[in-house]
PDB file of N, CA, C and O in Angstrom, chain B, residues numbered from 101:
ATOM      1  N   UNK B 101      -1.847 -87.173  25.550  1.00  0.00           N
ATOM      2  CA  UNK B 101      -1.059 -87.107  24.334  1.00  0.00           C
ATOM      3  C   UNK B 101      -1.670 -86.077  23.393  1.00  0.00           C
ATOM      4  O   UNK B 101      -2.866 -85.888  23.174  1.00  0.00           O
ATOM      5  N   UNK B 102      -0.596 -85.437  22.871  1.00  0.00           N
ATOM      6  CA  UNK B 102      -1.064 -84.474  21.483  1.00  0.00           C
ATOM      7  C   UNK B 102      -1.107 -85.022  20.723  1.00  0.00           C
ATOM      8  O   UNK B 102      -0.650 -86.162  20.812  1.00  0.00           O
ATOM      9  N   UNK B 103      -1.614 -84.620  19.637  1.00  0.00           N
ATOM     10  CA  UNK B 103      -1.692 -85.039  18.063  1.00  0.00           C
ATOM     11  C   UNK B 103      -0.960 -83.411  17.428  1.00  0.00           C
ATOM     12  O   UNK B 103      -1.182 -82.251  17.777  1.00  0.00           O
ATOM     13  N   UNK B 104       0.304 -84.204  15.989  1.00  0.00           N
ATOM     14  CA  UNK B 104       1.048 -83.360  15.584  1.00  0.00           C
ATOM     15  C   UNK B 104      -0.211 -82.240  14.052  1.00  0.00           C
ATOM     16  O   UNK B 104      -1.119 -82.633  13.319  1.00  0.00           O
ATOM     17  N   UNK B 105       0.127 -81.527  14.149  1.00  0.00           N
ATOM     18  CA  UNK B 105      -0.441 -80.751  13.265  1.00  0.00           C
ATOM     19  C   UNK B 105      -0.273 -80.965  11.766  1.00  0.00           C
ATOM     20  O   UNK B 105      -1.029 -80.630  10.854  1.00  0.00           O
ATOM     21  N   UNK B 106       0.937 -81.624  11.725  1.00  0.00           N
ATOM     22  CA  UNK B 106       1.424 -81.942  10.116  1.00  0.00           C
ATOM     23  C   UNK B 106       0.806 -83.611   9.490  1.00  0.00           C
ATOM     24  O   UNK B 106       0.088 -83.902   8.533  1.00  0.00           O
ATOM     25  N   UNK B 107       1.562 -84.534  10.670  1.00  0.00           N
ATOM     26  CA  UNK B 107       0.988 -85.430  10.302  1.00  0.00           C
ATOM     27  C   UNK B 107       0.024 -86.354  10.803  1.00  0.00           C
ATOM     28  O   UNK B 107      -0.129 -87.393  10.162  1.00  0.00           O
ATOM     29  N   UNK B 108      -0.655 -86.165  11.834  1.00  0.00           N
ATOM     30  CA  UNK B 108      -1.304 -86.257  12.639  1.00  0.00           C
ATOM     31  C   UNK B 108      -0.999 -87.848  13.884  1.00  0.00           C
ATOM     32  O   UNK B 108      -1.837 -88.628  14.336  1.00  0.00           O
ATOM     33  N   UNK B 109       0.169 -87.816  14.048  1.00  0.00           N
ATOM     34  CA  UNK B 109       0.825 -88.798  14.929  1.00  0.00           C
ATOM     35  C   UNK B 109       0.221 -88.016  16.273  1.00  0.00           C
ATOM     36  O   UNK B 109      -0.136 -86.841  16.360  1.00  0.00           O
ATOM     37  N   UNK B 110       0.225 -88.848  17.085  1.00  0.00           N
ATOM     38  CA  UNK B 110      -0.541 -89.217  18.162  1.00  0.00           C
ATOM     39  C   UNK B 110       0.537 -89.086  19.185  1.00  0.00           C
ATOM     40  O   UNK B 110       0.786 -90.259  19.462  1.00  0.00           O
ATOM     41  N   UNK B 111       1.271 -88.376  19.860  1.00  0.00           N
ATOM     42  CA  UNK B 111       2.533 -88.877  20.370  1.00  0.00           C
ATOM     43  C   UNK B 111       2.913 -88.083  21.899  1.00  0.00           C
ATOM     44  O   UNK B 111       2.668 -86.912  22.189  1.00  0.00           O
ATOM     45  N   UNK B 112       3.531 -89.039  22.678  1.00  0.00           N
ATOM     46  CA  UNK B 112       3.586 -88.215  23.627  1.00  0.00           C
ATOM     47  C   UNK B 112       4.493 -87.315  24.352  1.00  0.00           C
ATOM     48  O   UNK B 112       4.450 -86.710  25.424  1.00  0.00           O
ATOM     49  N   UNK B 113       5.242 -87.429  23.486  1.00  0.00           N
ATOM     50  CA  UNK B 113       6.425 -85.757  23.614  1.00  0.00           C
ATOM     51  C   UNK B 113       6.313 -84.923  22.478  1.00  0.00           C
ATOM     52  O   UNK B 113       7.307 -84.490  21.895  1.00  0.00           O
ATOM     53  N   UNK B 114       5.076 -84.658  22.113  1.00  0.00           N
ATOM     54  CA  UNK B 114       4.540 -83.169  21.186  1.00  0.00           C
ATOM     55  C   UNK B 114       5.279 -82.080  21.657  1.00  0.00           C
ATOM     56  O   UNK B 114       5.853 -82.193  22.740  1.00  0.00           O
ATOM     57  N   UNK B 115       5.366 -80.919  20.938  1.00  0.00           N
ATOM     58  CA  UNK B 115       6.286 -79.805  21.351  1.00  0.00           C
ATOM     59  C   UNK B 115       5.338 -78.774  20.453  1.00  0.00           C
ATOM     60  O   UNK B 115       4.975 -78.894  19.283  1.00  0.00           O
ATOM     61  N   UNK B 116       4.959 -77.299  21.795  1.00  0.00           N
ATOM     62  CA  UNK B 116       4.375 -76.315  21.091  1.00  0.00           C
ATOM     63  C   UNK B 116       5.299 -75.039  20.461  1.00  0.00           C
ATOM     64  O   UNK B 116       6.161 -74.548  21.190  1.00  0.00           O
ATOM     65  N   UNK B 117       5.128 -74.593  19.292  1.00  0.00           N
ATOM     66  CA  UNK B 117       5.684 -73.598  18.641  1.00  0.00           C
ATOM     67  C   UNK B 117       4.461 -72.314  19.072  1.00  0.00           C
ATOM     68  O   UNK B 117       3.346 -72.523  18.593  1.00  0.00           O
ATOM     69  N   UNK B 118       4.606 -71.098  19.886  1.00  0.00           N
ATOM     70  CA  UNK B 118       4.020 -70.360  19.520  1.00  0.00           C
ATOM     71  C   UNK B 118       4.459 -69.188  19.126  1.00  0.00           C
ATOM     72  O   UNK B 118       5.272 -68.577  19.820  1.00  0.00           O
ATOM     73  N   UNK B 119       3.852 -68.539  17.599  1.00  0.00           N
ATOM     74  CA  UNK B 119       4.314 -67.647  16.679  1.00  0.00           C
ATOM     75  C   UNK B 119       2.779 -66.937  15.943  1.00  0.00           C
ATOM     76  O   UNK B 119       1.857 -67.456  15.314  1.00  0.00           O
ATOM     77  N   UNK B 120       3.045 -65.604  16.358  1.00  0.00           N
ATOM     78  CA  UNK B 120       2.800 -64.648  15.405  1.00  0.00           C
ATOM     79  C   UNK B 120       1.075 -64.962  16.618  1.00  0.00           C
ATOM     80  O   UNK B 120       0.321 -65.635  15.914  1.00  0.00           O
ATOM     81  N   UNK B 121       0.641 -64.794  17.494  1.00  0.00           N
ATOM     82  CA  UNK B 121      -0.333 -65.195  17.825  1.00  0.00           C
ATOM     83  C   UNK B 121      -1.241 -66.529  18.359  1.00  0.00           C
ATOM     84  O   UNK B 121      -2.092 -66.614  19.244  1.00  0.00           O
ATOM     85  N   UNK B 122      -0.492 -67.857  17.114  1.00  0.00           N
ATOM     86  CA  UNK B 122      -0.644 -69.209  17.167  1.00  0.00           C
ATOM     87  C   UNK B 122      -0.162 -70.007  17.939  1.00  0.00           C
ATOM     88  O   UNK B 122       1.033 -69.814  18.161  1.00  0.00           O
ATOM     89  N   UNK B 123      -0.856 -71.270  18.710  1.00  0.00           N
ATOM     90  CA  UNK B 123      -0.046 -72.232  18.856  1.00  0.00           C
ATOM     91  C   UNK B 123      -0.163 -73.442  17.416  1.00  0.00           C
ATOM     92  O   UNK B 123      -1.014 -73.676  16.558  1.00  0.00           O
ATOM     93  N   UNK B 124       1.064 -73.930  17.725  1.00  0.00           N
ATOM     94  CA  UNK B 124       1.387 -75.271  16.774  1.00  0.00           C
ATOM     95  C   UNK B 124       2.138 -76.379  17.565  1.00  0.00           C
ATOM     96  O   UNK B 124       3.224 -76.374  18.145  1.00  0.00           O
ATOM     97  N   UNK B 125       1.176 -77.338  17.386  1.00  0.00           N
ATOM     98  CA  UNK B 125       1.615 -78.569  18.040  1.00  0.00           C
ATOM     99  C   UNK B 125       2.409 -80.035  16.698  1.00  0.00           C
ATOM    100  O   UNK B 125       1.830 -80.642  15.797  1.00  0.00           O
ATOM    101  N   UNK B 126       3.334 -80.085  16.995  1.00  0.00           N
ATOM    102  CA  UNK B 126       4.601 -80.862  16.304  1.00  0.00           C
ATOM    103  C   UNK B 126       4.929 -82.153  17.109  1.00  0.00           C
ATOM    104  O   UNK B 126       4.819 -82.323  18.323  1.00  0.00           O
ATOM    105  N   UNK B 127       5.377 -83.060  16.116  1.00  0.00           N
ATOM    106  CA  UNK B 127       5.995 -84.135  17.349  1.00  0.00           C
ATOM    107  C   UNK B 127       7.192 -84.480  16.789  1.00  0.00           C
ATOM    108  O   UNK B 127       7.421 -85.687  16.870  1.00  0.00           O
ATOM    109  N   UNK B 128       8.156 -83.733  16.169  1.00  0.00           N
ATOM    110  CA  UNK B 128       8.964 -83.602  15.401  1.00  0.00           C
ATOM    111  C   UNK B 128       9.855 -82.392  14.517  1.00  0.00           C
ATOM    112  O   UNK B 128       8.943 -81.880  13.868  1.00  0.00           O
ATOM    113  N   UNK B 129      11.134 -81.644  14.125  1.00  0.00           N
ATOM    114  CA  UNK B 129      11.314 -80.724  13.762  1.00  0.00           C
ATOM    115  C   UNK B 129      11.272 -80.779  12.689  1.00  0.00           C
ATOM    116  O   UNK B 129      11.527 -79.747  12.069  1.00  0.00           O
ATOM    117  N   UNK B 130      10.936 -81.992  11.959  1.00  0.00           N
ATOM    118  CA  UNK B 130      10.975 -82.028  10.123  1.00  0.00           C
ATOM    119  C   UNK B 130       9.211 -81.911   9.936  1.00  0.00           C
ATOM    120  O   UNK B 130       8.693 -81.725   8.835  1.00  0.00           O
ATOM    121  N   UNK B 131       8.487 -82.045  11.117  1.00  0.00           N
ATOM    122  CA  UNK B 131       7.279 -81.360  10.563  1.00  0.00           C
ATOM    123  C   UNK B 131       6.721 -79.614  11.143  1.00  0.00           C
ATOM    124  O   UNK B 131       5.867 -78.910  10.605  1.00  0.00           O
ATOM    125  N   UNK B 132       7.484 -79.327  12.285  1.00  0.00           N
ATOM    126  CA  UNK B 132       7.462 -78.084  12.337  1.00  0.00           C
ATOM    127  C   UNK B 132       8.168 -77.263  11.460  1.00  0.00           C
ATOM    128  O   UNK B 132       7.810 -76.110  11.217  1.00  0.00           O
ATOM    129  N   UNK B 133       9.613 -78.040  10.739  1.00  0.00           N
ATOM    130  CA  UNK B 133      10.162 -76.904   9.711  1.00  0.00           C
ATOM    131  C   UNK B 133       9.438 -76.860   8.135  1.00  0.00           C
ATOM    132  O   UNK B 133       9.617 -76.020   7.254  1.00  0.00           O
ATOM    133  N   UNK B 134       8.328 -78.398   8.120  1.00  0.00           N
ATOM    134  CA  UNK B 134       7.623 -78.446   7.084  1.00  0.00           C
ATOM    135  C   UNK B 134       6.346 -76.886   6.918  1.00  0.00           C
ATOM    136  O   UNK B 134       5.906 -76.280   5.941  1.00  0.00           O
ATOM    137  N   UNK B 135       6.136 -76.749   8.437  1.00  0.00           N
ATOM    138  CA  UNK B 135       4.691 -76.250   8.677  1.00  0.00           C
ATOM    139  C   UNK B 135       5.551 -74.850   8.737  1.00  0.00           C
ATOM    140  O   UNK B 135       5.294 -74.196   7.726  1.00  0.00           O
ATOM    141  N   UNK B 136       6.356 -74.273   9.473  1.00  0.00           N
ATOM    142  CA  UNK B 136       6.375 -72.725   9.510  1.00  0.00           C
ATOM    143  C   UNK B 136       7.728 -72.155   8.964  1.00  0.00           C
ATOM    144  O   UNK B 136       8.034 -71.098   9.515  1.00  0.00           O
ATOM    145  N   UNK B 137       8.559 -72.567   8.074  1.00  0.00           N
ATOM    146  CA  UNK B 137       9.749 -72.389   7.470  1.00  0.00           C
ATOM    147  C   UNK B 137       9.028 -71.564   6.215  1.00  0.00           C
ATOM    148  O   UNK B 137       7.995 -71.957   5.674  1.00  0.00           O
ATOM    149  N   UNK B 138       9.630 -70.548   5.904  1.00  0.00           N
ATOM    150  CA  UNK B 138       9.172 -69.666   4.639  1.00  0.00           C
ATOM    151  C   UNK B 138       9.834 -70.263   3.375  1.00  0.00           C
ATOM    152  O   UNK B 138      10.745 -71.061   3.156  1.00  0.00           O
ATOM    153  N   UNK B 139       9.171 -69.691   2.808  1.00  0.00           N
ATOM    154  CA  UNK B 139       9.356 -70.368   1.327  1.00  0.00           C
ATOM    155  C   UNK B 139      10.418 -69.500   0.048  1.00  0.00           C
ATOM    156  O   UNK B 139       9.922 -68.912  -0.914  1.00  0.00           O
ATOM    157  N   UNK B 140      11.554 -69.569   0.246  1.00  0.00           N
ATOM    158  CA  UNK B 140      12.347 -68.322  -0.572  1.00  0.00           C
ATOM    159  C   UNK B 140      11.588 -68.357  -2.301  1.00  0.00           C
ATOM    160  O   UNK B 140      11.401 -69.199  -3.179  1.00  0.00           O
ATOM    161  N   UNK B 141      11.356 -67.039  -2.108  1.00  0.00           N
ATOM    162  CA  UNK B 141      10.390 -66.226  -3.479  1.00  0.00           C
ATOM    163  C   UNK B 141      10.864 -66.583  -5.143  1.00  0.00           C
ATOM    164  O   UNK B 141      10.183 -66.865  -6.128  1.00  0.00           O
ATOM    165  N   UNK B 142      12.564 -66.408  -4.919  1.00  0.00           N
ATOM    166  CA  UNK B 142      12.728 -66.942  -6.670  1.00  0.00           C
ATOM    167  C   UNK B 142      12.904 -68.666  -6.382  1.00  0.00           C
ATOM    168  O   UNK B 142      12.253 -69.482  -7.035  1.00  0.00           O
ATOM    169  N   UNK B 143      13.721 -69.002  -5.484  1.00  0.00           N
ATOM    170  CA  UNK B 143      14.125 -70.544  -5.481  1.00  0.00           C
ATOM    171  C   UNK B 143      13.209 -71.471  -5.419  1.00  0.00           C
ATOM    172  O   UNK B 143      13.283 -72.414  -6.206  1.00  0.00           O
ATOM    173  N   UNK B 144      11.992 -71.387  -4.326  1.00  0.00           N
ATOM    174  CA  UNK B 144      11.326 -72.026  -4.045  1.00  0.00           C
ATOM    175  C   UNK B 144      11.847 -72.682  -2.567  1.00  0.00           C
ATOM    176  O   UNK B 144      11.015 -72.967  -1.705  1.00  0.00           O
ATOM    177  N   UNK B 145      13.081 -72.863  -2.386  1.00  0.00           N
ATOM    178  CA  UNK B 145      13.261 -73.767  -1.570  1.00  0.00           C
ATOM    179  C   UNK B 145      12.801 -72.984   0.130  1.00  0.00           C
ATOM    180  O   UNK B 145      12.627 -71.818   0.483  1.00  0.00           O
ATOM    181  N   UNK B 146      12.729 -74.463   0.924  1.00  0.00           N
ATOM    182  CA  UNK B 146      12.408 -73.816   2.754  1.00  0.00           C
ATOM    183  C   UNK B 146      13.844 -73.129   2.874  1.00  0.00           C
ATOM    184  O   UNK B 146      14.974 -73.363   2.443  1.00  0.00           O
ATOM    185  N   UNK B 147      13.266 -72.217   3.631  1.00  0.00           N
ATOM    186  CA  UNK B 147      14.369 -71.632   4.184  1.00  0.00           C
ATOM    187  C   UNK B 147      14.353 -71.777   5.633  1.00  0.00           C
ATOM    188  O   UNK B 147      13.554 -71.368   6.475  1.00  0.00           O
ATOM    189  N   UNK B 148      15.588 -72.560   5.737  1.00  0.00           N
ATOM    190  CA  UNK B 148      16.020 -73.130   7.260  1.00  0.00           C
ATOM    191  C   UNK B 148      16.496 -72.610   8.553  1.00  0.00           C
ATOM    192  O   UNK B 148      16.373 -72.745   9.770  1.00  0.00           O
ATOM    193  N   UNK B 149      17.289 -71.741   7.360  1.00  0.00           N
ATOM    194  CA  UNK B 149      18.628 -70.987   8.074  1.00  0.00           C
ATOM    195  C   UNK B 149      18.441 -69.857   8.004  1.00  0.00           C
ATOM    196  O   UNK B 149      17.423 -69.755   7.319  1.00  0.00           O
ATOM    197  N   UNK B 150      18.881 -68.588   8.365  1.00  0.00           N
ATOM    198  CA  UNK B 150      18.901 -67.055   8.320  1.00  0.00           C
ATOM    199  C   UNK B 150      17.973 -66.324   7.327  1.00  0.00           C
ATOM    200  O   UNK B 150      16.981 -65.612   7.485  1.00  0.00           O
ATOM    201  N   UNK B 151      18.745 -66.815   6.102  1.00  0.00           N
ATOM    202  CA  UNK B 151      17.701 -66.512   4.858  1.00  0.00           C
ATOM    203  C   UNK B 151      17.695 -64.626   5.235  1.00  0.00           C
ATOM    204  O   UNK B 151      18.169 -64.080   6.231  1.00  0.00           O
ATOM    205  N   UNK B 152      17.019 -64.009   4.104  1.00  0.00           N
ATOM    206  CA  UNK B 152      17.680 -62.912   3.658  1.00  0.00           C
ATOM    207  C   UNK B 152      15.857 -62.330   3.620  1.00  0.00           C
ATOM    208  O   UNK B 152      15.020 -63.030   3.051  1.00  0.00           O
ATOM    209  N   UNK B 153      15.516 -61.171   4.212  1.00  0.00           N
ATOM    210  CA  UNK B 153      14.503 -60.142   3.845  1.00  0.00           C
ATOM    211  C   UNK B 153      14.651 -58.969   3.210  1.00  0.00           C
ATOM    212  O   UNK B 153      15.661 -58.337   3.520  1.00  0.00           O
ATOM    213  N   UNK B 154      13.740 -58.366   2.191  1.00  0.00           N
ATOM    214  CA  UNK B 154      14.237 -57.196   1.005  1.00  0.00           C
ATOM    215  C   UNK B 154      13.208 -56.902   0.853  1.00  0.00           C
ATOM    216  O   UNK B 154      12.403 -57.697   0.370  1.00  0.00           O
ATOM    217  N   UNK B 155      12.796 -55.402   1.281  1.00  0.00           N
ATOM    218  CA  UNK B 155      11.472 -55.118   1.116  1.00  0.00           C
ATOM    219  C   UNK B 155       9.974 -55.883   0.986  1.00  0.00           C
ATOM    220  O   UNK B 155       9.211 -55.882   0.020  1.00  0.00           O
ATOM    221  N   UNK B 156       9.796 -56.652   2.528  1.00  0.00           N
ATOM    222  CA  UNK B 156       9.068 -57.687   2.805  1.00  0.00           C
ATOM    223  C   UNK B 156       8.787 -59.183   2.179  1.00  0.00           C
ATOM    224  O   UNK B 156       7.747 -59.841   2.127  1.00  0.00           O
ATOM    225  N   UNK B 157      10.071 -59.450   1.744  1.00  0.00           N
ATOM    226  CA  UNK B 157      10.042 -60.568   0.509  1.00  0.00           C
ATOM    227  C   UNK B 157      11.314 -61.400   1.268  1.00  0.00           C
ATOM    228  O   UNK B 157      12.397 -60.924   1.609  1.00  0.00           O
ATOM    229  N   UNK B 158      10.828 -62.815   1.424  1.00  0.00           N
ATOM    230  CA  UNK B 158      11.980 -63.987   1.826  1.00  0.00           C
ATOM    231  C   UNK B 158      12.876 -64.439   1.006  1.00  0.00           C
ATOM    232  O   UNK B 158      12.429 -64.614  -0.127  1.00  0.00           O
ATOM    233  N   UNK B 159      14.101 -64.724   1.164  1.00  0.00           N
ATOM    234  CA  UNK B 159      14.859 -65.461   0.067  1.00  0.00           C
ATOM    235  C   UNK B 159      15.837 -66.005   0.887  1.00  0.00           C
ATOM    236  O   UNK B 159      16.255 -65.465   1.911  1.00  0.00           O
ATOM    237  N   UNK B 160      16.273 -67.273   0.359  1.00  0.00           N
ATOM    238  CA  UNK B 160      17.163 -68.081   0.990  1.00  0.00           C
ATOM    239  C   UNK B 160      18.655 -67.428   1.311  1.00  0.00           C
ATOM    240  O   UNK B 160      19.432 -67.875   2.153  1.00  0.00           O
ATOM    241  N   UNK B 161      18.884 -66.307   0.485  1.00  0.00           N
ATOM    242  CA  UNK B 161      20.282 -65.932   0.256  1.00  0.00           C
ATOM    243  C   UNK B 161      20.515 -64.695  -0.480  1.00  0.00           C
ATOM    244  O   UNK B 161      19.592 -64.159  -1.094  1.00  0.00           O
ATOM    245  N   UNK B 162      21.562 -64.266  -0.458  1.00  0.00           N
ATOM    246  CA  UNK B 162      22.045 -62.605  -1.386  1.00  0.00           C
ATOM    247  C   UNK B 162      21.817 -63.174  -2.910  1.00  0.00           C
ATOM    248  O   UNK B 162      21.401 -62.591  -3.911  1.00  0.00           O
ATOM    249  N   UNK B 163      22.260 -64.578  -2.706  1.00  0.00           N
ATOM    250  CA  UNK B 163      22.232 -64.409  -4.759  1.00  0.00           C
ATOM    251  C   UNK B 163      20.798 -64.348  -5.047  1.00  0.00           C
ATOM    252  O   UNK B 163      20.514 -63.504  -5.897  1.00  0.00           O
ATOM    253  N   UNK B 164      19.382 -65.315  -4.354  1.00  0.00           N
ATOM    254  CA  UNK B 164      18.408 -65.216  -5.080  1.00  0.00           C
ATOM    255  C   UNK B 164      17.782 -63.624  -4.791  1.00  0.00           C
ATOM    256  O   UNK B 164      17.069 -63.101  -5.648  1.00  0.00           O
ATOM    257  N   UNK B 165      18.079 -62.993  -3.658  1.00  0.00           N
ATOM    258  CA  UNK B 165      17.659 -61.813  -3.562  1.00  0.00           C
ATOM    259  C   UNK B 165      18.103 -60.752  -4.934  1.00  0.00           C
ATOM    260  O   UNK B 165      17.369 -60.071  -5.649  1.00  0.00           O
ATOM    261  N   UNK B 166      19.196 -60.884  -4.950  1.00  0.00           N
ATOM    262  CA  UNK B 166      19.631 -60.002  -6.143  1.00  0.00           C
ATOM    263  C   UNK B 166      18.715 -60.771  -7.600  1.00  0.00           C
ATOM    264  O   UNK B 166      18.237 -60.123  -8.531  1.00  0.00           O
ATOM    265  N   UNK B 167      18.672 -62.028  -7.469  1.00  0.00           N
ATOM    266  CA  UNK B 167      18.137 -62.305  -8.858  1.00  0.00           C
ATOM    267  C   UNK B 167      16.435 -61.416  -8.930  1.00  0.00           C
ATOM    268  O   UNK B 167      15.798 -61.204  -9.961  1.00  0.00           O
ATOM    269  N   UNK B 168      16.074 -61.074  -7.671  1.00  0.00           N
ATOM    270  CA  UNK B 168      14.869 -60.903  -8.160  1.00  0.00           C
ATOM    271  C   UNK B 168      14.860 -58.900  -7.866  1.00  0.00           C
ATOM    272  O   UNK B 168      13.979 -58.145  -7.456  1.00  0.00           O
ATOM    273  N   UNK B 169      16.187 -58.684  -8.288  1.00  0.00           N
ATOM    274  CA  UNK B 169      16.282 -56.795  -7.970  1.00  0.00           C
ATOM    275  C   UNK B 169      16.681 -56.276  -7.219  1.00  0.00           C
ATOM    276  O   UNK B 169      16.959 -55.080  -7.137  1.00  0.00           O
ATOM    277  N   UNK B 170      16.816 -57.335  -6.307  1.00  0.00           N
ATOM    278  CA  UNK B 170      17.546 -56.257  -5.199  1.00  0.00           C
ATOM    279  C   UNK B 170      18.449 -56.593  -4.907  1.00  0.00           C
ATOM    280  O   UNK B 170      18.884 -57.712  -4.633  1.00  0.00           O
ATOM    281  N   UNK B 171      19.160 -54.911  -4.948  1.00  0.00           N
ATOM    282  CA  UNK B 171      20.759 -54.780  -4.905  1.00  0.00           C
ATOM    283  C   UNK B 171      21.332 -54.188  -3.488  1.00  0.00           C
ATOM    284  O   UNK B 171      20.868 -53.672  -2.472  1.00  0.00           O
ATOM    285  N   UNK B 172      22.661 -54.576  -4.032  1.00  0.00           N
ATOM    286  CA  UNK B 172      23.256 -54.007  -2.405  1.00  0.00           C
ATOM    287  C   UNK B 172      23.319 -55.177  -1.265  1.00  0.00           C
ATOM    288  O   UNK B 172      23.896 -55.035  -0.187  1.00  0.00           O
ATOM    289  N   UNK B 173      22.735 -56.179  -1.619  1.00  0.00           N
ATOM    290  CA  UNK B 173      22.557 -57.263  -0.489  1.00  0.00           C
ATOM    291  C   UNK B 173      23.477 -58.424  -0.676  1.00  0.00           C
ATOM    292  O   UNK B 173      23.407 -59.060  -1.728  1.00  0.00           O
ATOM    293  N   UNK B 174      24.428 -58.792   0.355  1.00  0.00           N
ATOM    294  CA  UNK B 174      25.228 -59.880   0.227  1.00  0.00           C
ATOM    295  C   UNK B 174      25.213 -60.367   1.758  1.00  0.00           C
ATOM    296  O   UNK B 174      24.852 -59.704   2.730  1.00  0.00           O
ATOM    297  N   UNK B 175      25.650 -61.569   1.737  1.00  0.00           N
ATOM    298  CA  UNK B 175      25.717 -62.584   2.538  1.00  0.00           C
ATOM    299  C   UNK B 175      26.723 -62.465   3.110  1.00  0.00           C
ATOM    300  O   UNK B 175      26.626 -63.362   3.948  1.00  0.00           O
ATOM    301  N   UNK B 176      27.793 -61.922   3.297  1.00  0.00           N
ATOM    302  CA  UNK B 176      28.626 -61.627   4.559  1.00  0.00           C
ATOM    303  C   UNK B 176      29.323 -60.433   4.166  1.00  0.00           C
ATOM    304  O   UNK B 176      29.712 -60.123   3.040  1.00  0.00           O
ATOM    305  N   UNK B 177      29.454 -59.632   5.547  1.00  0.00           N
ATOM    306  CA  UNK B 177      29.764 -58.429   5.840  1.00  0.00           C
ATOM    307  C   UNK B 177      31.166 -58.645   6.201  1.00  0.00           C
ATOM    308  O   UNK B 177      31.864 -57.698   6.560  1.00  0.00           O
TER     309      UNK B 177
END
């Protein structure tokens, strides 16, 4: 059995994420989206879904992207 990285459950269908170099061991997707989900820059909130990049900066979406300057960016083409 693994032990999860977030909360340290003991469990025996753990699941590895490997990213950017790392492994991460999870026993669950509400603690892997706790552990590697980015953090959008003006909102704060995880970003789950697609979420929006602007000159190396995360944001959940076109509106908080524009709130923080950058233009030109919308959410559907």
């Amino acid at each position: 059995m693994a032990t999860c990285e977030v909360c340290g459950n003991s469990y025996g269908m753990t699941f590895e994420v490997h990213a950017q170099g790392s492994v991460h061991v999870f026993d669950c997707f509400s603690c892997a989206i706790h552990r590697m989900a980015p953090i959008c820059e003006h909102c704060r909130v995880q970003i789950i879904g697609q979420g929006v990049e602007a000159d190396g900066h995360w944001y959940c979406g076109a509106h908080c992207a524009r709130a923080e300057g950058n233009a030109g960016i919308i959410d559907r083409v």
